[in-house]
Structures are given as structure tokens and as C-alpha cells.
BASEPA-206853 format. One record per residue (C-alpha): residue number from 1; x, y, z. Coordinates in steps of 0.05 Angstrom, whole numbers, always signed. Each point is the difference from the previous one (the first is absolute). Example, Ala and Ser with C-alpha at 12.3 -4.5 7.8 and 13.67 -1.06 7.14 Angstrom:
// residues 2
<seq=1&east=+246&north=-90&up=+156>
<seq=2&east=+27&north=+69&up=-13>
END
This chain:
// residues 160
<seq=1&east=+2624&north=-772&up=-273>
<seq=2&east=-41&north=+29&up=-50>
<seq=3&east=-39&north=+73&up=+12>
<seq=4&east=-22&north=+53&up=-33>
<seq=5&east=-27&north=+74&up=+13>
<seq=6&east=-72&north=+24&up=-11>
<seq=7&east=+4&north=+75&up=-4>
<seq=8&east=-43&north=+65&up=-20>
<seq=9&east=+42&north=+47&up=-47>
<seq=10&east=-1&north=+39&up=-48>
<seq=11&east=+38&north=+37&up=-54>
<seq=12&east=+10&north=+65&up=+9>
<seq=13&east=+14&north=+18&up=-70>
<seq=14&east=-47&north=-37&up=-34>
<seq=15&east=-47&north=+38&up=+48>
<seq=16&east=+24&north=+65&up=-21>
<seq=17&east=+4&north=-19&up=-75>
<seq=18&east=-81&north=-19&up=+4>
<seq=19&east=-4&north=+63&up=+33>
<seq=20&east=+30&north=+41&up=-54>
<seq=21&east=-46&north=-40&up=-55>
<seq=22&east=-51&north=+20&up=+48>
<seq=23&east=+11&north=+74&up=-2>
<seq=24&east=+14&north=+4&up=-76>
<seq=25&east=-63&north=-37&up=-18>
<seq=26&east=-38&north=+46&up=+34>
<seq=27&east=+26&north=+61&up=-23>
<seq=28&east=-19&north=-27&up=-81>
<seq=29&east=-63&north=-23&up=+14>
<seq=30&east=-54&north=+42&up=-17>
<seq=31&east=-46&north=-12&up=+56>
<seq=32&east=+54&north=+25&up=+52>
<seq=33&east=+5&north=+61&up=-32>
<seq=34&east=-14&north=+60&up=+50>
<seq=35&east=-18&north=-44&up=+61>
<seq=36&east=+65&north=+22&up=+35>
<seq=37&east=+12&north=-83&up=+14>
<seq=38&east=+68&north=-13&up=+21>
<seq=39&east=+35&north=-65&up=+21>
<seq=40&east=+70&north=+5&up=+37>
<seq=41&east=+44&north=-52&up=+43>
<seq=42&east=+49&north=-8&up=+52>
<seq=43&east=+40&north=-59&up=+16>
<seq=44&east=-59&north=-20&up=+47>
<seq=45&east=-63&north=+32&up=-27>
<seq=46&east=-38&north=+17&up=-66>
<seq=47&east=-55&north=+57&up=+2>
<seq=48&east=-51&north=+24&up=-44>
<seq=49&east=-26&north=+59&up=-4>
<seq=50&east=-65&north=+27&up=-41>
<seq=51&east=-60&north=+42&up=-4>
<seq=52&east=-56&north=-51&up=-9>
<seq=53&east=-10&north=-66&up=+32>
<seq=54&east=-12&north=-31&up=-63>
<seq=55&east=+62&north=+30&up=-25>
<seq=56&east=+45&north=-28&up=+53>
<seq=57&east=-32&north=-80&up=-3>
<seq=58&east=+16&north=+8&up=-84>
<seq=59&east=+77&north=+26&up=+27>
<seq=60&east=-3&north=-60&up=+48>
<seq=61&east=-26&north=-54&up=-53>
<seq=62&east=+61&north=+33&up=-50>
<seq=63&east=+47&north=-16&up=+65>
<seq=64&east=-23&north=-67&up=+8>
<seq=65&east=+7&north=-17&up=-68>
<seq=66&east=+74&north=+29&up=-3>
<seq=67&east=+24&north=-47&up=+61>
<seq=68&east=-33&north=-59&up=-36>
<seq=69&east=+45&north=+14&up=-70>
<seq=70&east=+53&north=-2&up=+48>
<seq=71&east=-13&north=-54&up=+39>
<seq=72&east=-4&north=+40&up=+64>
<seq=73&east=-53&north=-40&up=+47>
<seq=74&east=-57&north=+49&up=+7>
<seq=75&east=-16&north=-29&up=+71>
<seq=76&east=+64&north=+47&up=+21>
<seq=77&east=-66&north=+57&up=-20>
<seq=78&east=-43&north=-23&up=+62>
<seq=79&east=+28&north=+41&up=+42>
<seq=80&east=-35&north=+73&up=-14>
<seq=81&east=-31&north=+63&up=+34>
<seq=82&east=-50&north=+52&up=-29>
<seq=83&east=-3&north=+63&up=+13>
<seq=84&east=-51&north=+53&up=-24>
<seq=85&east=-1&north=+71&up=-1>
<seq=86&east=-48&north=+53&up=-34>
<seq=87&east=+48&north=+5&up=-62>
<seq=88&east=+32&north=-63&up=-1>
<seq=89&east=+6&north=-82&up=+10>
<seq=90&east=+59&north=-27&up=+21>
<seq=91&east=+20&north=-67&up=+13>
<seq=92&east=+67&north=-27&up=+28>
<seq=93&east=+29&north=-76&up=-4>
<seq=94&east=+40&north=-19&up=+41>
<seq=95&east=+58&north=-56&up=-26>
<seq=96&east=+21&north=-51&up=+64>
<seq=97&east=+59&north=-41&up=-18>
<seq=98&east=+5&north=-62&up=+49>
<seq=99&east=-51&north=-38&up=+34>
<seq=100&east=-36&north=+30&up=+59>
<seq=101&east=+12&north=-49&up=+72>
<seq=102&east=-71&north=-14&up=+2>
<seq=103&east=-11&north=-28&up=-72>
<seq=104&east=+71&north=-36&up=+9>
<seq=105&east=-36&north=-39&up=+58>
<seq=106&east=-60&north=-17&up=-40>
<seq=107&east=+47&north=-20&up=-60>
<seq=108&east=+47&north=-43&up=+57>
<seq=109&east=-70&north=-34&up=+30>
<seq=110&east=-17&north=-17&up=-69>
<seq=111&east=+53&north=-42&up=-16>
<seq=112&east=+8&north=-30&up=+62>
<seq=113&east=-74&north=-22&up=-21>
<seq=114&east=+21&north=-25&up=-54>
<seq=115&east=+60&north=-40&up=+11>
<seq=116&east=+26&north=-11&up=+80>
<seq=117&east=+76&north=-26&up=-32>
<seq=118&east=+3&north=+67&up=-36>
<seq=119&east=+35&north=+53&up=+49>
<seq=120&east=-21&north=+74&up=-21>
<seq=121&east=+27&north=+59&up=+52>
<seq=122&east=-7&north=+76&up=-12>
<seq=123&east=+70&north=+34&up=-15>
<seq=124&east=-6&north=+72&up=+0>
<seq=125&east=-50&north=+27&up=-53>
<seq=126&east=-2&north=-73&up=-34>
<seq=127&east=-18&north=-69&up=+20>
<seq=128&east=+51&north=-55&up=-20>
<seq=129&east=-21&north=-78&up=-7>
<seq=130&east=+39&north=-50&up=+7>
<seq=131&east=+0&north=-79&up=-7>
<seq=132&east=+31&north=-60&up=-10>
<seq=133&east=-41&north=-14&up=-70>
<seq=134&east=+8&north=+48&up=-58>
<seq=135&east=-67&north=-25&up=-19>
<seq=136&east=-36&north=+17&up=+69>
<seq=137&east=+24&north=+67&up=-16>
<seq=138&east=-35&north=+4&up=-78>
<seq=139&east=-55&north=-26&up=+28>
<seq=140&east=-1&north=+65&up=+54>
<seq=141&east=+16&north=+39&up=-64>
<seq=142&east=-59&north=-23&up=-31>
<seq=143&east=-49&north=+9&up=+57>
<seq=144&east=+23&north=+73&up=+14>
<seq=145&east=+3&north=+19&up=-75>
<seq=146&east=-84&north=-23&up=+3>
<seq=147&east=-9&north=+21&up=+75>
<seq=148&east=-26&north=+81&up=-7>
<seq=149&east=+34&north=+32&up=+56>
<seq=150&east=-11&north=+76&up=-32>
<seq=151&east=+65&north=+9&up=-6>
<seq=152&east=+42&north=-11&up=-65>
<seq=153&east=+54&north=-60&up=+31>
<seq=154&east=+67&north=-20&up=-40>
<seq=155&east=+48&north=-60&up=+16>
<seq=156&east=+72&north=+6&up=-16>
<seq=157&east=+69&north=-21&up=+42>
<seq=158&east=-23&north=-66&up=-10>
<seq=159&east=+66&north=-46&up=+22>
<seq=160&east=+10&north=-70&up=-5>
END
């Protein structure tokens, strides 16, 4: 029977390579210069640091732009924290790899809305579709792909 896996992952070195382009633009850049703005990662967060509000939305816009070159889905960026002190801005992504349970559900409800002979069940951090029709499954493909469900989604295992 034919299925396939809709997942939520991402590449950890592409992450840290946008990171690094990241840190280097800012340090040429003129307008960085002596704002103390710093970006750093982890395999699970990104955090950037600066003096000036202003300074850190630039350092996030320079960020953005990085994962796009890459094609690193900048919904994995919706995930943040600010934090604000006298001297400094900081704010903190945090990077989820798999689907959350309760956005699995809604992404499960949705197809069964879509299609009742299309079987979808949550596997771990994934949901997997099957059917008995390759094309009942590009036509789920399709509906997720223009479905927003915040979350960057990707399809792969698909077996025949």
C-alpha cells in the first residue's frame, strides 16, 4: 500500500553554516561596528545578542535572509524569547525538530477532512499517510503544501 511521511526537520549544518554567514556579515558591516551584537548557536538554539533594539531586528533581518540563501524554512524562527536588560537585548530561538502531538492531530483531522479512504496515524514525532491510490496521496501533498500550519512540513519515505 502506498504511504508516505510528513515530518518537521531540519538541517543542522545548513543551520550552523547560515549561522556562520550570519556572524561574519556582521562583523564587516559598518553599521555593527561597536554595538557589541553577537549571534551564536547550539544544536537547538540561535541567540542574538546587542546593545540597541534596532541593532538586534537589523542582526535578525541579516539571519533571516541567510536561512533563505540556504533554503532553511524561516518558520523553524517562530519560536523566540526576548530578554532585556539595562545594557543589553537578547533574543533566543529555539529550533524544534519533529511535529508537536497537538499540531499532528490537527494535521491527522485535516486529512481525514479531506479524504475518509486516506488513513493518516501519528508515528512518533511524524505523521505517516497511507492509501490504496498514489494519487489520493499527491492530492494530500498538495493540500498540506497550501494548508499554513506554521510549521515548515516535508514529505519523504514515500513507498509504493
Amino acid at each position: 500500500m502506498p504511504s508516505f511521511d510528513i515530518t518537521s526537520e531540519f538541517n543542522k549544518q545548513e543551520v550552523t553554516n547560515a549561522v556562520d554567514q550570519c556572524k561574519r556579515e556582521i562583523v564587516n558591516r559598518y553599521d555593527f561596528k561597536n554595538t557589541h551584537t553577537i549571534v551564536s548557536n547550539t544544536d537547538t538554539t540561535i541567540n542574538i545578542n546587542s546593545s540597541t533594539k534596532d541593532r538586534l531586528l537589523a542582526a535578525d533581518q541579516v539571519l533571516r535572509e541567510k536561512f533563505a540563501k540556504r533554503n532553511i524554512s524561516i518558520k523553524f524562527l517562530a519560536d523566540y524569547s526576548d530578554e532585556e536588560t539595562p545594557s543589553e537585548i537578547k533574543r533566543s530561538y529555539t529550533l524544534k525538530s519533529g511535529i508537536e502531538t497537538p499540531k499532528a492531530k490537527e494535521i491527522v483531522k485535516y486529512i481525514k477532512e479531506l479524504d475518509k479512504k486516506v488513513q493518516a496515524s501519528i508515528q512518533d514525532r511524524s505523521v505517516r499517510v497511507t492509501s490504496k491510490k498514489k494519487d489520493s496521496l499527491q492530492m494530500i501533498m498538495n493540500a498540506i503544501k497550501e494548508e499554513n500550519f506554521e510549521i515548515h512540513l516535508t514529505f519523504g519515505n514515500f513507498r509504493d
